[in-house]
C-alpha positions as CSV (number, residue, x, y, z in Angstrom):
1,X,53.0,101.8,106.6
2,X,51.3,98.5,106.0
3,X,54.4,96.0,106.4
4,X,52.6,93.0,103.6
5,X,53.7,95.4,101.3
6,X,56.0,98.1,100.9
7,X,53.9,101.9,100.1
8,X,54.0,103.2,96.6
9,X,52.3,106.1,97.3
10,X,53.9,109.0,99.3
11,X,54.0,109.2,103.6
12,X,54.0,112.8,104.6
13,X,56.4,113.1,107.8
14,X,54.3,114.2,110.8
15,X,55.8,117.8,110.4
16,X,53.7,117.6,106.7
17,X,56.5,119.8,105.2
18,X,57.4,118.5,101.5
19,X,61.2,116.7,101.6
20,X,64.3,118.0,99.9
21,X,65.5,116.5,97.1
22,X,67.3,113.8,99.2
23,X,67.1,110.5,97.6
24,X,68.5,107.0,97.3
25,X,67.8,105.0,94.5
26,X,67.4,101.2,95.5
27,X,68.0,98.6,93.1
28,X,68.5,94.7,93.2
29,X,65.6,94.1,94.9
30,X,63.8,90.8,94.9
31,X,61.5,90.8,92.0
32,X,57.9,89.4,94.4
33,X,57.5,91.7,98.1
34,X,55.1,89.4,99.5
35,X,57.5,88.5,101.7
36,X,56.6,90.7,105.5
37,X,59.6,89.9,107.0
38,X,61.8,90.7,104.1
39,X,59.8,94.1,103.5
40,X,59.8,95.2,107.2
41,X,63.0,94.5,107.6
42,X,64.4,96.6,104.3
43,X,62.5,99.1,105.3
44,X,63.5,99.0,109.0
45,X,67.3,99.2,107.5
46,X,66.4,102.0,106.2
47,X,65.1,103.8,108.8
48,X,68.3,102.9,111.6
49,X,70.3,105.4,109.2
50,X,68.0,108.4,109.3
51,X,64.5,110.0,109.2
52,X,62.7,108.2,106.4
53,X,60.0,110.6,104.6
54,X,59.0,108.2,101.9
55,X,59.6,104.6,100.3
56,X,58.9,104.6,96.5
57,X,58.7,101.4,94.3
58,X,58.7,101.2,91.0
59,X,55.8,99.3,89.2
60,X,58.1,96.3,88.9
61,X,59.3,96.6,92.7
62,X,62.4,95.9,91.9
63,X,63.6,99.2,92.1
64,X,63.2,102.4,94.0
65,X,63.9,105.3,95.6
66,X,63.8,106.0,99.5
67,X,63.6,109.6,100.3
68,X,65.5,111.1,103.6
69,X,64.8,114.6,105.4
70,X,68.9,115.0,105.4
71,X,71.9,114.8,103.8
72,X,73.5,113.4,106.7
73,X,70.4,110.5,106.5
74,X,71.6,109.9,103.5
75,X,75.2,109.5,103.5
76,X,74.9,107.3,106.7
77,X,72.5,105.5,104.6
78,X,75.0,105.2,101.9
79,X,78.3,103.7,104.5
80,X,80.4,106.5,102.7
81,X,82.9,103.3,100.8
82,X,80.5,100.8,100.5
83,X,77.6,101.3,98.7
84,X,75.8,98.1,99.6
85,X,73.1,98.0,102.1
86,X,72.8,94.4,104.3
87,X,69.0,93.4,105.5
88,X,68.9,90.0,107.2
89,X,71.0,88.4,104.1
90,X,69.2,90.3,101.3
91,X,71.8,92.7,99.7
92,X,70.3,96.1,97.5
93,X,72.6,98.4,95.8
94,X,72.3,101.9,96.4
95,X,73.8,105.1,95.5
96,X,73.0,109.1,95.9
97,X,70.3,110.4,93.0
98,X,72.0,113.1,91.6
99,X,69.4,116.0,91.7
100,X,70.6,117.1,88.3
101,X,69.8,113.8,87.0
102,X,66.3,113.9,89.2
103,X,62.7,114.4,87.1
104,X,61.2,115.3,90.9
105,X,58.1,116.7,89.5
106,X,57.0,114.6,86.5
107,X,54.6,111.3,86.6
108,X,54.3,108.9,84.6
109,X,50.0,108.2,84.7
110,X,49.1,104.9,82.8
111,X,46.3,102.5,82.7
112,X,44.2,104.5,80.0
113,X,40.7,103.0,79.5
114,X,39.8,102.9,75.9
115,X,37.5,105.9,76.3
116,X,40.4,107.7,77.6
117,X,42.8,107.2,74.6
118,X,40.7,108.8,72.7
119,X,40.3,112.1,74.2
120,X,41.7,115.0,73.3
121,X,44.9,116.7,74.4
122,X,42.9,119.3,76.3
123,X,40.0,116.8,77.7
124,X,43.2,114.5,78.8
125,X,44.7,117.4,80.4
126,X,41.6,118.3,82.5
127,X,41.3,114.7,83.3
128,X,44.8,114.3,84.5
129,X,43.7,118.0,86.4
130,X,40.9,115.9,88.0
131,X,42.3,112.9,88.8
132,X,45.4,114.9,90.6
133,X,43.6,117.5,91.9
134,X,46.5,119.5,90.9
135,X,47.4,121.9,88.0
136,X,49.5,120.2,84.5
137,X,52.1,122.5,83.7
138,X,52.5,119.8,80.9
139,X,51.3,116.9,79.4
140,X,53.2,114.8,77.0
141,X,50.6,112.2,75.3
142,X,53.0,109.1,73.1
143,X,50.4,108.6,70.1
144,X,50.4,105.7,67.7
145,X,50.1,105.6,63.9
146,X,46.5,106.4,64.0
147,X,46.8,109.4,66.3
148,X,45.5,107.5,69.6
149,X,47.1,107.8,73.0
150,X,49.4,104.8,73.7
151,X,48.1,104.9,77.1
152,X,50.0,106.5,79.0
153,X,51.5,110.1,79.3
154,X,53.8,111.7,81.2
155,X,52.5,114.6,83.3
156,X,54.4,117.6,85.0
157,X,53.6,119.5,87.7
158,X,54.9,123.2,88.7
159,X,56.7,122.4,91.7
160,X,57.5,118.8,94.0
161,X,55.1,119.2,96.7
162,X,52.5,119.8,93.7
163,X,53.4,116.8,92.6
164,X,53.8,114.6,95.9
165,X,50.1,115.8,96.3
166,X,49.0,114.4,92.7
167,X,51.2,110.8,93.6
168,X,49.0,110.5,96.4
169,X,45.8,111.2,94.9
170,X,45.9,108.9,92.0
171,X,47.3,106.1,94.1
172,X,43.9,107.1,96.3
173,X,41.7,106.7,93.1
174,X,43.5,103.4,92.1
175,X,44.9,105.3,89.1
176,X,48.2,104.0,87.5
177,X,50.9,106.9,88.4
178,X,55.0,106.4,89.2
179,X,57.4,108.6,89.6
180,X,59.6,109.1,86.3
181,X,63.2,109.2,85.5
182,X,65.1,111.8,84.2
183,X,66.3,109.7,82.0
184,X,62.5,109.2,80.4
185,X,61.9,113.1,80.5
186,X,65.5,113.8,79.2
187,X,67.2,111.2,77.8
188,X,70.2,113.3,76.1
189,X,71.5,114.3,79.0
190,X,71.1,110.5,80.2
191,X,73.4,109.9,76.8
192,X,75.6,113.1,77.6
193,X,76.9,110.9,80.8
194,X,77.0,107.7,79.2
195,X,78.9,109.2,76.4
196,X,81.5,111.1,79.2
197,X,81.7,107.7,81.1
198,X,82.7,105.2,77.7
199,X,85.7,107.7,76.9
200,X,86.9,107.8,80.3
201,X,86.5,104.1,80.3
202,X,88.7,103.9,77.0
203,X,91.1,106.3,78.1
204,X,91.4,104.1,81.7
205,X,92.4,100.8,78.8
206,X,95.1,102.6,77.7
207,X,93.8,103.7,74.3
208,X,93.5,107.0,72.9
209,X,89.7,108.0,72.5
210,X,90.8,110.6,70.2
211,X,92.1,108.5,67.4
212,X,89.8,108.2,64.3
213,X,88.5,104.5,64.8
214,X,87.5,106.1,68.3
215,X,86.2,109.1,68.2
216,X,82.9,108.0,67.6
217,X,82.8,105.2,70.2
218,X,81.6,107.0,73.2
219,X,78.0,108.4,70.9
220,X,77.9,104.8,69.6
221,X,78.2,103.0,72.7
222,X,76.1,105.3,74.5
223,X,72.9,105.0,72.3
224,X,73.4,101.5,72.1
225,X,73.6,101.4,76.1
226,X,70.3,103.3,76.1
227,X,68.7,100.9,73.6
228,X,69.7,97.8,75.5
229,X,68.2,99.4,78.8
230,X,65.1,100.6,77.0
231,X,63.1,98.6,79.3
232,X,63.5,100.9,82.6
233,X,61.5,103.3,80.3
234,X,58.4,100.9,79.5
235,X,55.9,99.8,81.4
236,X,54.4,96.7,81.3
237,X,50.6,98.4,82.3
238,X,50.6,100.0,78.9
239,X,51.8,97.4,76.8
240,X,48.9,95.3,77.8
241,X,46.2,97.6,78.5
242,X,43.8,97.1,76.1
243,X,45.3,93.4,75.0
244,X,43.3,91.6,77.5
245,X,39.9,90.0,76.3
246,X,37.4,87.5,77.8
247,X,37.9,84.7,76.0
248,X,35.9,81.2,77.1
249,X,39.0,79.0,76.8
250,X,40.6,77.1,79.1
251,X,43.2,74.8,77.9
252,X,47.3,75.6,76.9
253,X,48.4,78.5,75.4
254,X,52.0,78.4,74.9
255,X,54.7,81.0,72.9
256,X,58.1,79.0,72.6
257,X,61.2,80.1,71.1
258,X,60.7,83.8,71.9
259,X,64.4,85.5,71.4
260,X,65.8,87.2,74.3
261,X,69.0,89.2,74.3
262,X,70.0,91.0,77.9
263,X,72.9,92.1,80.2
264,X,74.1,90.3,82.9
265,X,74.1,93.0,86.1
266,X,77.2,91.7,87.2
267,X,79.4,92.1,84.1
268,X,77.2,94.5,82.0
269,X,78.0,91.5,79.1
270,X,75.2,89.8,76.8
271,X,73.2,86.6,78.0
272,X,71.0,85.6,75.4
273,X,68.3,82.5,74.1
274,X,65.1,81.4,74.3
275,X,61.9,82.3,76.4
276,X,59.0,79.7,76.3
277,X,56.0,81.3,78.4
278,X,52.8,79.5,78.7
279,X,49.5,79.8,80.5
280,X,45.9,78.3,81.2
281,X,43.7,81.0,80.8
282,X,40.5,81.7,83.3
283,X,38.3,83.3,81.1
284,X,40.3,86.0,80.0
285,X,43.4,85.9,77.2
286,X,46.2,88.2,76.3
287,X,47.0,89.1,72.6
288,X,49.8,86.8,71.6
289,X,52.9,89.3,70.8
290,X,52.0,90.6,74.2
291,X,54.1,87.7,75.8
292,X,56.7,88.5,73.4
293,X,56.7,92.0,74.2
294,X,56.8,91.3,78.4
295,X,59.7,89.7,77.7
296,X,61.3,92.3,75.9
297,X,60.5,94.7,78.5
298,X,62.2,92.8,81.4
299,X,64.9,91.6,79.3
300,X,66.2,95.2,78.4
301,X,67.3,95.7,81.7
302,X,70.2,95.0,84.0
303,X,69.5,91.4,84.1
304,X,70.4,87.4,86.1
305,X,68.2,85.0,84.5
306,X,66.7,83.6,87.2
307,X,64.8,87.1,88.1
308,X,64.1,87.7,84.6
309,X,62.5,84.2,84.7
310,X,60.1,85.1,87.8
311,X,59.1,88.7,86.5
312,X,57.9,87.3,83.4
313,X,56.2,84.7,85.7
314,X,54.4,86.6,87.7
315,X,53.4,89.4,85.6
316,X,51.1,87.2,83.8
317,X,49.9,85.8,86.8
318,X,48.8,89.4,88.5
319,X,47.7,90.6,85.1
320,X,45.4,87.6,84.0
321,X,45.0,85.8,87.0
322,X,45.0,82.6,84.7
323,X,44.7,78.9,86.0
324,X,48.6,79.0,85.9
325,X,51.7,80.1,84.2
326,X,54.9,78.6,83.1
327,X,58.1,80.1,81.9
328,X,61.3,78.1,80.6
329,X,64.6,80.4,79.6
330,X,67.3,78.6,78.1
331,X,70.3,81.4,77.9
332,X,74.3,81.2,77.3
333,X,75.9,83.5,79.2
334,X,78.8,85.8,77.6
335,X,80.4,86.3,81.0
336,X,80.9,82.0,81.4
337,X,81.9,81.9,77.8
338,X,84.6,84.9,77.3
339,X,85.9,85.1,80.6
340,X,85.8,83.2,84.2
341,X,85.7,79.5,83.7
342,X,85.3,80.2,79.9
343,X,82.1,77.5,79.0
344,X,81.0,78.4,75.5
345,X,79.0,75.8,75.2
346,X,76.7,75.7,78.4
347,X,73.0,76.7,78.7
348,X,72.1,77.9,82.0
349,X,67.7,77.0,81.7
350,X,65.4,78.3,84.6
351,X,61.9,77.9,84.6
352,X,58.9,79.3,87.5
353,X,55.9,77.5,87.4
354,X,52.8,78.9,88.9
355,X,48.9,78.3,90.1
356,X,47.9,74.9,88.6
357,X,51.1,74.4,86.5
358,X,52.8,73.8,89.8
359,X,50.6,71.7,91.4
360,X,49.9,69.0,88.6
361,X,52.8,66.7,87.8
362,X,50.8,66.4,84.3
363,X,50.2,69.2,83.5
364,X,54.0,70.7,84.1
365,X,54.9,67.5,82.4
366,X,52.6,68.1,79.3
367,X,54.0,72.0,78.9
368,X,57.7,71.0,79.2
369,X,57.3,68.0,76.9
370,X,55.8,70.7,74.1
371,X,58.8,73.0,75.0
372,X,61.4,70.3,74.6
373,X,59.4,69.4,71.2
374,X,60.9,70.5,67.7
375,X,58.4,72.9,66.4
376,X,57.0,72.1,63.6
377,X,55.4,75.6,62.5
378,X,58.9,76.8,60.9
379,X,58.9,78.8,57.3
């Protein structure tokens, strides 16, 4: 394992036997791994509880699963009571993948060329063959309105060593390919256990989840759950793929006043406001609602602002590798207004500035004067 950044692709065990189903699924991670201390030392953490076969981020790397040859890895990975792992004052949350709720032998493969989306079913299916080097058992292909592949699919393979195989050789080829959740591949029975978890949550309040104005609640709350979460199911590599374009331009381009609605990780109630996110391009520009959407994509997820702030930051950055990037979020937070010190009225506002943005005082001055600005495009 290269320590400047943590693998995503899969590390046989010396044995080169496939792993059982024995996983941990990581989340709370910091949002950037450039760090090599901070990686090393995760991973090292790790490691003290049992034999590691593999570390798997997701595209984000904020999440991810780390995969153990035993059961008894994993539970003294786990500290039985406290589900919290400590590295060097870094805290990640982790809890046992159910293997019921495990996709273990679908990926996700994005990144389509334009070429690409326009293939068949049956030419995408021998590329996916080709790119894998293993046999599709089956290939789900999102299309749009005009019958084009959103660029992406979701591809299964007959058996988890099968597909372990196909991980590695698309990371090998530089090919777009994560690991999926069952939740993606089956999201009703991702429902079914939100749906048992809100009545047993009602019944624990003291109220009677059977009773007419009730009985319903569970379905409800459980779709909206998924809705507000949707994000854990897109992928930032598909939403822009195809959106960039050269472009000889230069100066600001700044989106202000983009609505954002979340949930606060710590509470799982709403933060919402505004995100302002603007760049200096380097020859290359994004389409416009593209900003919007990244947003949206981080922003349905278990949220604090102040990642949410950085992901959006940096994902333009990696994606364009513009000049620089700013982004401002001004939020109210449902969790300081209806409970705790009870604040209605305060704005929490983080902001990461990056690349040129951060080293000119003019420049940061002349994009937050614009954001502080009343807006004078309004219908």
């Amino acid at each position: 394992m290269q320590a400047d950044r943590p693998p995503t692709h899969v590390v046989t065990h010396a044995n080169g036997s496939p792993p059982p189903n024995l996983s941990v699924f990581v989340s709370g991670l910091p949002s950037r791994w450039g760090e090599k201390r901070l990686v090393q030392s995760l991973i090292d953490s790790f490691r003290r509880h049992g034999d590691v076969y593999s570390v798997d981020l997701s595209d984000s790397r904020t999440y991810g699963f780390v995969r153990f040859y035993t059961k008894e890895a994993v539970e003294k990975c786990l500290h039985s009571d406290h589900p919290t792992l400590e590295s060097e004052g870094d805290s990640a949350f982790v809890k046992i993948r159910d293997t019921e709720w495990s996709a273990p032998c679908v990926l996700h493969i994005g990144g389509f060329t334009k070429e690409e989306r326009e293939l068949s079913q049956s030419a995408l299916r021998e590329s996916v063959a080709e790119w894998t080097g293993e046999e599709v058992v089956k290939l789900d292909i999102p299309t749009n309105e005009e019958g084009t592949t959103k660029g992406y699919c979701l591809a299964t393979f007959a058996d988890k060593p099968s597909a372990c195989r196909a991980h590695a050789s698309l990371q090998e080829k530089g090919r777009i390919g994560t690991w999926v959740s069952a939740r993606e591949v089956n999201p009703n029975h991702a429902i079914g256990k939100l749906k048992k978890s809100y009545y047993d949550l009602i019944e624990a309040l003291g109220e009677d989840p059977r009773r007419e104005g009730l009985q319903k609640t569970p379905a409800r709350a459980a779709k909206a759950m998924m809705f507000f979460t949707k994000g854990y199911n897109e992928s930032v590599h598909d939403v822009l793929n195809g959106a960039i374009f050269k472009e000889d331009y230069n100066e600001l381009v700044l989106v202000k006043d983009i609505d954002i609605f979340t949930l606060c990780e710590h509470h799982l109630v709403p933060f919402f406001g505004k995100a302002h996110i603007a760049y200096i391009p380097n020859g290359r520009v994004v389409g416009l609602s593209k900003l919007a959407r990244i947003a949206e994509i981080f922003s349905k997820r278990l949220q604090v602002q102040e990642r949410l702030t950085k992901q959006i930051a940096y994902t333009i950055q990696e994606a364009l590798q513009p000049q620089g990037v700013a982004v401002v979020i001004e939020c109210t937070h449902m969790c300081m207004a209806m409970r705790g010190v009870q604040k209605a009225r305060a704005v929490t506002v983080t902001s990461c500035v990056l690349g040129v943005v951060k080293k000119d005082a003019r420049t940061r001055q002349e994009i937050f004067g614009l954001i502080r600005a009343p807006s004078s495009a309004r219908l």
